[in-house]
Jmol script that loads the backbone (N, CA, C; Angstrom):
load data "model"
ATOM      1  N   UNK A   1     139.624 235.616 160.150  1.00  0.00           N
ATOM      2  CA  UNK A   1     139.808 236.146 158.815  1.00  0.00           C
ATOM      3  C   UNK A   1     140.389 237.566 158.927  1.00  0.00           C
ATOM      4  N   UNK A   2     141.326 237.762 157.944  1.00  0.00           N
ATOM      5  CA  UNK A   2     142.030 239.347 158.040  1.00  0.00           C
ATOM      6  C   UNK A   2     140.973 239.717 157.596  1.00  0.00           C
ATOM      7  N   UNK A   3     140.804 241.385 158.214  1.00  0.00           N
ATOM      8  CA  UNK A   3     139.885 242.274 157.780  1.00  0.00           C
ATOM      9  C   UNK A   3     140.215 242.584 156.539  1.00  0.00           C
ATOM     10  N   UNK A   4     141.656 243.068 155.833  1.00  0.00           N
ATOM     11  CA  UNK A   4     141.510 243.051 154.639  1.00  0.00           C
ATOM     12  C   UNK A   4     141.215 242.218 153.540  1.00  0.00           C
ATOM     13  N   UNK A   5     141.072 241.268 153.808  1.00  0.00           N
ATOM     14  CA  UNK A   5     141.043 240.335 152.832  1.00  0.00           C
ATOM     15  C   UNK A   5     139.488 239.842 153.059  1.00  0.00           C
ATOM     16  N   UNK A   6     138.876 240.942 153.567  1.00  0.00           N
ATOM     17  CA  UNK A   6     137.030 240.426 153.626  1.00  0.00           C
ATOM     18  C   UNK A   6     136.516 241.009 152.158  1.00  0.00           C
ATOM     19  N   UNK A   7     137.045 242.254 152.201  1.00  0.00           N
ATOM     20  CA  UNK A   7     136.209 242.791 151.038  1.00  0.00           C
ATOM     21  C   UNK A   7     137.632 242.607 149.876  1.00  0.00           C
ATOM     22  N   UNK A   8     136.513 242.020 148.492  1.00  0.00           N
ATOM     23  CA  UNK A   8     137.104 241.718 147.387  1.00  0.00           C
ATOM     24  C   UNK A   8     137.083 243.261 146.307  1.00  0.00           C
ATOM     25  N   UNK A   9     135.817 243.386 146.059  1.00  0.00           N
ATOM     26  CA  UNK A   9     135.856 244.925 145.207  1.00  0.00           C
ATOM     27  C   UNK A   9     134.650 245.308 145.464  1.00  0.00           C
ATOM     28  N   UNK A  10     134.246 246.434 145.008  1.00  0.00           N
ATOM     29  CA  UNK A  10     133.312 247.698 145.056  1.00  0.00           C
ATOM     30  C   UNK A  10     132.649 247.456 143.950  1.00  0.00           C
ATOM     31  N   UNK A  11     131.482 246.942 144.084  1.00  0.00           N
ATOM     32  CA  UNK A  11     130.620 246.718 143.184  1.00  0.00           C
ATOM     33  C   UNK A  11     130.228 248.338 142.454  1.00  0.00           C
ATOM     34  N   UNK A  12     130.688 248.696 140.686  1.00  0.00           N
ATOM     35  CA  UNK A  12     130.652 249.771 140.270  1.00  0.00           C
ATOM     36  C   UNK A  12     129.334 249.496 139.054  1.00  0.00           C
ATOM     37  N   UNK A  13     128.208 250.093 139.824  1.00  0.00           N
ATOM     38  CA  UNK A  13     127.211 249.396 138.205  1.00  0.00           C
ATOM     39  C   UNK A  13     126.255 250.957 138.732  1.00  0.00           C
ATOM     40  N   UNK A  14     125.138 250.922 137.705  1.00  0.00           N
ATOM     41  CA  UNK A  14     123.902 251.407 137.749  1.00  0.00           C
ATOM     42  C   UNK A  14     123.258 251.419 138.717  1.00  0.00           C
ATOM     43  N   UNK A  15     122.976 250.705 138.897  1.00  0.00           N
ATOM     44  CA  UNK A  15     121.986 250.056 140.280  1.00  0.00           C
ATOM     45  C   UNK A  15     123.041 250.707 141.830  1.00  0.00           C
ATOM     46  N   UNK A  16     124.127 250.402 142.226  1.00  0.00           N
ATOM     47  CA  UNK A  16     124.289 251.033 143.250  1.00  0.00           C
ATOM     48  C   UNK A  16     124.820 252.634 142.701  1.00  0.00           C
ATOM     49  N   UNK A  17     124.678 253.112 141.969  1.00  0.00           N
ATOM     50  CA  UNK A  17     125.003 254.568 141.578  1.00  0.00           C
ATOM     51  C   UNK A  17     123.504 254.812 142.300  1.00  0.00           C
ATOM     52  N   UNK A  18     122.455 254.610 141.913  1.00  0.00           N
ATOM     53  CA  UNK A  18     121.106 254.944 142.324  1.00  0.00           C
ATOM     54  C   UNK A  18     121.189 254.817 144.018  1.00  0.00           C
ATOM     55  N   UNK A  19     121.427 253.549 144.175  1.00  0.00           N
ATOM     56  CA  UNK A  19     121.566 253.194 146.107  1.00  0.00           C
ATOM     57  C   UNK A  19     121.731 254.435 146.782  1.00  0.00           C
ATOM     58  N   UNK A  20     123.129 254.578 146.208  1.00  0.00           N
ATOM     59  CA  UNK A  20     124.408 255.567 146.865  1.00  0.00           C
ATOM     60  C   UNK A  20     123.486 256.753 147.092  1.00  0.00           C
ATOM     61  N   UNK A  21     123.378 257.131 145.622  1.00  0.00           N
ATOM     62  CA  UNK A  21     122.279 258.811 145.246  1.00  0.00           C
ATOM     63  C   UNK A  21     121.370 258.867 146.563  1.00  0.00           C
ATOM     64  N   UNK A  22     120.582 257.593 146.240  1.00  0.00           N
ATOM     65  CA  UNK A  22     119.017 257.945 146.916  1.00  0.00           C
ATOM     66  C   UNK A  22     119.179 257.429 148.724  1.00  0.00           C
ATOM     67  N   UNK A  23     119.872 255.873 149.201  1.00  0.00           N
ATOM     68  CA  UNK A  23     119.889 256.170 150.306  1.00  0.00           C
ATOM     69  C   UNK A  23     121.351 255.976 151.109  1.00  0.00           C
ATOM     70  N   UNK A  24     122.591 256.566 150.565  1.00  0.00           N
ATOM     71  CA  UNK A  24     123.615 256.078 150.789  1.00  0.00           C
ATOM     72  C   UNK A  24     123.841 254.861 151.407  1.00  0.00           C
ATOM     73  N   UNK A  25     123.720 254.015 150.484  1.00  0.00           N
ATOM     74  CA  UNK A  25     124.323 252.722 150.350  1.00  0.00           C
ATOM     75  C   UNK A  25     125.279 252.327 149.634  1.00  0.00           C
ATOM     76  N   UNK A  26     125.948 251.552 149.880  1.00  0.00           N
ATOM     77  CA  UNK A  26     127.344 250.838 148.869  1.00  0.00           C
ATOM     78  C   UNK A  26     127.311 249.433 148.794  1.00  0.00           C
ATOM     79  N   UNK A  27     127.460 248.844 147.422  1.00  0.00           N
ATOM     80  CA  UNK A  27     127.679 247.725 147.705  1.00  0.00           C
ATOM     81  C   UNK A  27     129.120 247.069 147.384  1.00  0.00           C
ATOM     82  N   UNK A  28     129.211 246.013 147.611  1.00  0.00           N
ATOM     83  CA  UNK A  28     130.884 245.221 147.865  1.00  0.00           C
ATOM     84  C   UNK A  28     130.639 244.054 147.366  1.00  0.00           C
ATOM     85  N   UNK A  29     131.746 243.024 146.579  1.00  0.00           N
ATOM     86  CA  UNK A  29     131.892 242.093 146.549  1.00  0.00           C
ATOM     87  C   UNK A  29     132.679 241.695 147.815  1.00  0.00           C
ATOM     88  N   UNK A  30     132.366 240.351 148.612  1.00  0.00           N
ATOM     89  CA  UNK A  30     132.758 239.890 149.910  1.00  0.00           C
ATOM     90  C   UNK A  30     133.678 238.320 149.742  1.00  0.00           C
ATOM     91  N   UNK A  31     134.331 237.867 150.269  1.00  0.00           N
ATOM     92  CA  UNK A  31     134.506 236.666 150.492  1.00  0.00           C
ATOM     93  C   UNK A  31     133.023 235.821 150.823  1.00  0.00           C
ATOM     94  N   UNK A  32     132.911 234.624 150.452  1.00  0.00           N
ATOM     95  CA  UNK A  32     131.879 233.804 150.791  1.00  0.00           C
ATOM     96  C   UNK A  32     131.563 233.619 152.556  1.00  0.00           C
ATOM     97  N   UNK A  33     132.965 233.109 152.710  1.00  0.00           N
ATOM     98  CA  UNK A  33     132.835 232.926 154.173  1.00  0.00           C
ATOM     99  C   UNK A  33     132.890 234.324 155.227  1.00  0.00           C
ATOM    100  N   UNK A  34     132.377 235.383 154.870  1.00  0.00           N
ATOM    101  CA  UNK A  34     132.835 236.377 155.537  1.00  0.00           C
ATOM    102  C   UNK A  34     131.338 236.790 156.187  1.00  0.00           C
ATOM    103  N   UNK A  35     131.266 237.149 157.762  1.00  0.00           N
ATOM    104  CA  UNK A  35     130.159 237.247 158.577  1.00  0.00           C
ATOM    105  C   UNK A  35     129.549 239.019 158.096  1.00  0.00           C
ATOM    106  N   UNK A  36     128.264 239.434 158.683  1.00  0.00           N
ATOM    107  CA  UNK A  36     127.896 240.991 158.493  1.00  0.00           C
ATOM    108  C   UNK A  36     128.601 241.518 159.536  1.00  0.00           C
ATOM    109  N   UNK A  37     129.073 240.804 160.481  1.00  0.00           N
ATOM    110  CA  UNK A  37     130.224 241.975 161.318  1.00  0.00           C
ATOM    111  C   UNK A  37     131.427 242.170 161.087  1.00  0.00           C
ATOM    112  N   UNK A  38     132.083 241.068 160.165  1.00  0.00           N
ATOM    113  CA  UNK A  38     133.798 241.166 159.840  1.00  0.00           C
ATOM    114  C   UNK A  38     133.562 242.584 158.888  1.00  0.00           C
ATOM    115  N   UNK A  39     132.424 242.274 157.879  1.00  0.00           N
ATOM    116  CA  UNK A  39     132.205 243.179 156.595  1.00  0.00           C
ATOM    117  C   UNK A  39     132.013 244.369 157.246  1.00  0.00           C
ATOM    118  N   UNK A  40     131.308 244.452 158.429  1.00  0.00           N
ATOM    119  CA  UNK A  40     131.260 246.025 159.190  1.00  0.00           C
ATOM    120  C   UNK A  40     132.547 246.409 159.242  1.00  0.00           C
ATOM    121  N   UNK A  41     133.271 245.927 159.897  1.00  0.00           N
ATOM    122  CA  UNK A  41     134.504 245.942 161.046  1.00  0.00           C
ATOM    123  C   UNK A  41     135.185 246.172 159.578  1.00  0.00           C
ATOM    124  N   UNK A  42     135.551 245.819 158.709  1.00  0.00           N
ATOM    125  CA  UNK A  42     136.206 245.693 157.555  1.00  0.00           C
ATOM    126  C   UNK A  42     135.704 247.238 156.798  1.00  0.00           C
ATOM    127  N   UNK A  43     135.060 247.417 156.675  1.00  0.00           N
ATOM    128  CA  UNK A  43     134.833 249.164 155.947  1.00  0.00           C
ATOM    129  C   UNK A  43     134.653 250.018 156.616  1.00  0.00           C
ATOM    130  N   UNK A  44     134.657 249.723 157.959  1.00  0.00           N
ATOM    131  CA  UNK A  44     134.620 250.764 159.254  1.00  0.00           C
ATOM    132  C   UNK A  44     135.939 251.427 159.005  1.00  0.00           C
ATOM    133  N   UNK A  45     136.887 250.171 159.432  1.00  0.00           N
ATOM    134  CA  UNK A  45     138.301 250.358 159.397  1.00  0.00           C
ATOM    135  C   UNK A  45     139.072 250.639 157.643  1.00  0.00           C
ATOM    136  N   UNK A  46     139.006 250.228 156.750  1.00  0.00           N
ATOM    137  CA  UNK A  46     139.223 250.789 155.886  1.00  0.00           C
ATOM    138  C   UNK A  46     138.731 252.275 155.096  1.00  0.00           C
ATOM    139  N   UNK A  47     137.677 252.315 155.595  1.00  0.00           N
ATOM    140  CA  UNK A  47     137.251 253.793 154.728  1.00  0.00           C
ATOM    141  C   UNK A  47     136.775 254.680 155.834  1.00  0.00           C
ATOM    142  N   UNK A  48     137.265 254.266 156.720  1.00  0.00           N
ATOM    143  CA  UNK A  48     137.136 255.673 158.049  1.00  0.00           C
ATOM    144  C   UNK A  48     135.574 256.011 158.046  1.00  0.00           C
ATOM    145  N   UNK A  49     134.819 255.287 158.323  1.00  0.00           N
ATOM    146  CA  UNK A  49     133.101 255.777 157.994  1.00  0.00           C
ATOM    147  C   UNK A  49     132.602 255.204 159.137  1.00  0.00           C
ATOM    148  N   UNK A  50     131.035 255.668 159.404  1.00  0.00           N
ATOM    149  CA  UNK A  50     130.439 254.624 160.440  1.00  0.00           C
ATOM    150  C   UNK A  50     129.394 253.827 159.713  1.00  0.00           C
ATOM    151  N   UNK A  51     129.533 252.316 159.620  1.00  0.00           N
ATOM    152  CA  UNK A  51     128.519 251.936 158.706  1.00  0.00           C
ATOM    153  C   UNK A  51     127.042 251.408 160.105  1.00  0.00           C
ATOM    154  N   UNK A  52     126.109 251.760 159.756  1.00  0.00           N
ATOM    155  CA  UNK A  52     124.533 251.506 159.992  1.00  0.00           C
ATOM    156  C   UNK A  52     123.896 250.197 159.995  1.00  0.00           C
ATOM    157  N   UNK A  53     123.948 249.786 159.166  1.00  0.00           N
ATOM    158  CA  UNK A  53     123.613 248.410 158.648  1.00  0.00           C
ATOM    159  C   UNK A  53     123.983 247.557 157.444  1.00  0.00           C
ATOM    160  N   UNK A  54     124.054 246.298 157.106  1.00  0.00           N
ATOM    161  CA  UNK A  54     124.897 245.592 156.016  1.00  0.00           C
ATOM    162  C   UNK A  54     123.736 244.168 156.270  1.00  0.00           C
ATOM    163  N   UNK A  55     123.727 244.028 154.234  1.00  0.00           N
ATOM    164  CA  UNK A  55     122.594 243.621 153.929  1.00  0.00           C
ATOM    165  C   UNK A  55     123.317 242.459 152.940  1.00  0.00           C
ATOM    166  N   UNK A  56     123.092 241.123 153.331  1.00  0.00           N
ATOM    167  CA  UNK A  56     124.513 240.262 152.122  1.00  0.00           C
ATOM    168  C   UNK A  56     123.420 239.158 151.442  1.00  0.00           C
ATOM    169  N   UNK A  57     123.946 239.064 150.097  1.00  0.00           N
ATOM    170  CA  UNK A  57     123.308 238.301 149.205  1.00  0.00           C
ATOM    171  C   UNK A  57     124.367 237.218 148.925  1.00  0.00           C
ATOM    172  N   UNK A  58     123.793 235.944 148.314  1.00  0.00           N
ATOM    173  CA  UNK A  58     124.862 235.270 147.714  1.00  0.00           C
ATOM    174  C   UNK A  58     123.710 234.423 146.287  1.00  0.00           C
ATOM    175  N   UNK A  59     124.758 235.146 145.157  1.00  0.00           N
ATOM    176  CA  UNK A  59     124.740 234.862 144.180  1.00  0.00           C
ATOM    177  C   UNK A  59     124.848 233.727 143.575  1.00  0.00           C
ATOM    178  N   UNK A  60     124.141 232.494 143.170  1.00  0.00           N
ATOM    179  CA  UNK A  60     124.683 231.235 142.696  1.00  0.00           C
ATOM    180  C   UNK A  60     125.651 231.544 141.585  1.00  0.00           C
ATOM    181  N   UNK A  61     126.324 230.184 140.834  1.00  0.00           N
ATOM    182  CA  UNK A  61     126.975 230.026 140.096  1.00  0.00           C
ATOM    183  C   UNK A  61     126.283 229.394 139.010  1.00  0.00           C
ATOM    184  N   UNK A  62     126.238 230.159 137.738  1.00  0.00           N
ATOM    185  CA  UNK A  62     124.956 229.864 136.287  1.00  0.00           C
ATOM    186  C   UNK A  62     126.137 228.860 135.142  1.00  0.00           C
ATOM    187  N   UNK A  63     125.187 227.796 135.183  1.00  0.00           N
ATOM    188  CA  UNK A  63     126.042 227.396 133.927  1.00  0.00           C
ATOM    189  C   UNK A  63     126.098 227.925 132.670  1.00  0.00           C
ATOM    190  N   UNK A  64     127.254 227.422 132.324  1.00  0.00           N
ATOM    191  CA  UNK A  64     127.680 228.135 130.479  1.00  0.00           C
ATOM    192  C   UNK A  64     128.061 227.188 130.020  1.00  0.00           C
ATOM    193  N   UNK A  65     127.928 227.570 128.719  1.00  0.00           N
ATOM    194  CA  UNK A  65     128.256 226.602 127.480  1.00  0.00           C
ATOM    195  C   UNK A  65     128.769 226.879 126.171  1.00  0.00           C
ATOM    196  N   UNK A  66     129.787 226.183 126.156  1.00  0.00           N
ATOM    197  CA  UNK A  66     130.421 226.575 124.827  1.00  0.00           C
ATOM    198  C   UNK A  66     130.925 225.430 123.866  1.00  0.00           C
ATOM    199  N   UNK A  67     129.947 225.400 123.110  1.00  0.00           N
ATOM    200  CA  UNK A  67     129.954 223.896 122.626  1.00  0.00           C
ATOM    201  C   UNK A  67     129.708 222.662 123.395  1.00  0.00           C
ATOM    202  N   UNK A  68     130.351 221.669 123.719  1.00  0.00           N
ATOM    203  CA  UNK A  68     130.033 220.538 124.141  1.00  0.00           C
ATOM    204  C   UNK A  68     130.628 221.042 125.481  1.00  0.00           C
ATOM    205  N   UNK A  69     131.357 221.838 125.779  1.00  0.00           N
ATOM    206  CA  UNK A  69     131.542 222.331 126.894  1.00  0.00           C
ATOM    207  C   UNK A  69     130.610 222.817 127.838  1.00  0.00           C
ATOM    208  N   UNK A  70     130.324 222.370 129.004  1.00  0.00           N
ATOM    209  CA  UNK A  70     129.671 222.732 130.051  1.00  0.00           C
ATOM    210  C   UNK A  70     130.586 223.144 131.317  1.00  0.00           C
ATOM    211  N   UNK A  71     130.119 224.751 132.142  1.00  0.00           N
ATOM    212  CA  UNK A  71     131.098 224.424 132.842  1.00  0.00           C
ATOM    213  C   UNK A  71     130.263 226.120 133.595  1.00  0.00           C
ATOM    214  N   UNK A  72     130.725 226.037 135.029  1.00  0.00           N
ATOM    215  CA  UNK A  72     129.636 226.870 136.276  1.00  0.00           C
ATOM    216  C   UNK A  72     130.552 227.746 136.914  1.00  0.00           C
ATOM    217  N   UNK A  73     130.056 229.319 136.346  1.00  0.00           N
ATOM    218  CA  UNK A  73     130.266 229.987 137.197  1.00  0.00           C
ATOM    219  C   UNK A  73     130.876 229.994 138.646  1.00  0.00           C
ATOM    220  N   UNK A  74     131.120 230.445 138.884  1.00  0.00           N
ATOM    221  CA  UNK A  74     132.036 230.392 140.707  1.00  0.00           C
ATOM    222  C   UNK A  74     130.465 231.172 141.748  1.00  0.00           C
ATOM    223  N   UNK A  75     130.138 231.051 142.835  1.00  0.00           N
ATOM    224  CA  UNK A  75     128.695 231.826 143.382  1.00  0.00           C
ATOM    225  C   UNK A  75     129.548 233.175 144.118  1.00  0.00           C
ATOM    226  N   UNK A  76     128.647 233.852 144.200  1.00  0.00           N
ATOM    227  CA  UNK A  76     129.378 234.851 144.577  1.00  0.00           C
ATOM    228  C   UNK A  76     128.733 235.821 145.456  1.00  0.00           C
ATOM    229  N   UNK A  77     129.362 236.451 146.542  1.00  0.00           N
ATOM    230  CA  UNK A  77     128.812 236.749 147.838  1.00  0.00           C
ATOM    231  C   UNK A  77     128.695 238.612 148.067  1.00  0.00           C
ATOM    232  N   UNK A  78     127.209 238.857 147.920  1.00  0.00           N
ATOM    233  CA  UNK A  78     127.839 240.426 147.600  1.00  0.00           C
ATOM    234  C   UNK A  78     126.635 241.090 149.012  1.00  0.00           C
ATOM    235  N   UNK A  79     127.604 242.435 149.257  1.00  0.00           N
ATOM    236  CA  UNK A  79     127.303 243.514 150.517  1.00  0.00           C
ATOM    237  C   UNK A  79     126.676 244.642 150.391  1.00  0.00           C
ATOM    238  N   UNK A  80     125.774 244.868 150.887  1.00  0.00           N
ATOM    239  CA  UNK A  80     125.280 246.341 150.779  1.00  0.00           C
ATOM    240  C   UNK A  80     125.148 246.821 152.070  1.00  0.00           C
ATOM    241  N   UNK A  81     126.191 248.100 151.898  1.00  0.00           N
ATOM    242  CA  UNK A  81     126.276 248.698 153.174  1.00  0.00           C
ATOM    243  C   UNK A  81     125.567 249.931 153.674  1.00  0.00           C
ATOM    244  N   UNK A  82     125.134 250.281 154.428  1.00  0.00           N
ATOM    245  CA  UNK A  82     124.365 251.446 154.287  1.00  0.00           C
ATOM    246  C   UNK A  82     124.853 253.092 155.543  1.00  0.00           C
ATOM    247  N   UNK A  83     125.259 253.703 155.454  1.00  0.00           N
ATOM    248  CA  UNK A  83     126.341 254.219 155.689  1.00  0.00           C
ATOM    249  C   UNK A  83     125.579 255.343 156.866  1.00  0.00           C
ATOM    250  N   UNK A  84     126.367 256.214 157.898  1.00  0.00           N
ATOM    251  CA  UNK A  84     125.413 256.831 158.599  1.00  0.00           C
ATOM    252  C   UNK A  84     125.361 257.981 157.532  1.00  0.00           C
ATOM    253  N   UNK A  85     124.006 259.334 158.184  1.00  0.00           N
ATOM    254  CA  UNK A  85     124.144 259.749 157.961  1.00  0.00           C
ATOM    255  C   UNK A  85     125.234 261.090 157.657  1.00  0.00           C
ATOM    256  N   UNK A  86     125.481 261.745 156.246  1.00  0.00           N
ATOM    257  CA  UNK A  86     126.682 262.682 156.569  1.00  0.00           C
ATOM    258  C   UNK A  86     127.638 261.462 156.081  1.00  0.00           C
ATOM    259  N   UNK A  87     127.985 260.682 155.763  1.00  0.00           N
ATOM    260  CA  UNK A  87     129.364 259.972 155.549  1.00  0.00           C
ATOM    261  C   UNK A  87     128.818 259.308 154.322  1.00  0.00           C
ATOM    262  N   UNK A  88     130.249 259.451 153.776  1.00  0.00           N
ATOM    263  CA  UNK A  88     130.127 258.922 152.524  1.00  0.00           C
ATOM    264  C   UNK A  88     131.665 258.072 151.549  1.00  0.00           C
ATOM    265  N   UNK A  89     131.848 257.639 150.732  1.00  0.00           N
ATOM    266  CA  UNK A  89     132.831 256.844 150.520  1.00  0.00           C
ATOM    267  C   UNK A  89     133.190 257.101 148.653  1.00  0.00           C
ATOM    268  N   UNK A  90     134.385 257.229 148.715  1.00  0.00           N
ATOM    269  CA  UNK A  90     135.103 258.251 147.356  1.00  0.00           C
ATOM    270  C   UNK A  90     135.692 257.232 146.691  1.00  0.00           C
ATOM    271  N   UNK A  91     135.684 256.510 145.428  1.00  0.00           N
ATOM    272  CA  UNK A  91     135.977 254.910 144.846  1.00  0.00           C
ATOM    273  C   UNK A  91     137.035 255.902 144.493  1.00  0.00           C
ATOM    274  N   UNK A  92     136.754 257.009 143.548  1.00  0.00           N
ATOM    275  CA  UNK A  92     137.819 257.680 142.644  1.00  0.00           C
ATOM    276  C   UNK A  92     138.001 259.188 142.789  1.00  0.00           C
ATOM    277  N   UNK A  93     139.240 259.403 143.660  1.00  0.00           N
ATOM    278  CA  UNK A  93     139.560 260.408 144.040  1.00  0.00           C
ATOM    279  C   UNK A  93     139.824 261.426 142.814  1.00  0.00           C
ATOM    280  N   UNK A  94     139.606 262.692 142.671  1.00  0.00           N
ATOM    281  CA  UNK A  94     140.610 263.068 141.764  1.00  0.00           C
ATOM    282  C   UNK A  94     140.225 262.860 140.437  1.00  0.00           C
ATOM    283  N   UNK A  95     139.392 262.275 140.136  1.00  0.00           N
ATOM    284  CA  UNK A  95     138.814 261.814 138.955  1.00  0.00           C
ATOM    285  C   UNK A  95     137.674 262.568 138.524  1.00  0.00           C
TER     286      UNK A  95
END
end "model"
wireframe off; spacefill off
backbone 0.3
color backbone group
């Protein structure tokens, strides 16, 4: 698997604003099939950092309904990275 194409996006919510704050952590949306070492090797090399440890969940897919329509979410595979100390990772430069 290309390293770039491991990580999908940067999970931007509440909950990892707190992570980040309290124990620098980040989390990522991942490819499904993607291992905790590609995902290392993959934000090592993209964001110039040393990552510590990486912690992966996978999200099922919830059905919905819209009218007689039934129809399921996609599952979805998400990363929490936890970064050394001293390093840290900038979504929005300049901003």
């Amino acid at each position: 698997m290309i390293l770039e194409n491991v990580l999908k996006a940067p999970l931007i919510t509440e909950k990892t604003a707190v992570a980040t704050e309290k124990y620098n952590r980040y989390g990522f949306r991942v490819e499904l099939k993607a291992s905790k070492n590609q995902i290392k090797e993959a934000v090592e090399k993209l964001y110039d950092v040393k990552v510590e440890k990486v912690n992966t969940n996978i999200t099922p897919g919830k059905l919905k309904r819209m009218g007689k329509n039934i129809t399921k979410s996609p599952k979805v595979k998400k990363a929490w990275v936890q970064l050394a100390e001293g390093q840290k990772i900038e979504f929005f430069k300049g901003v």
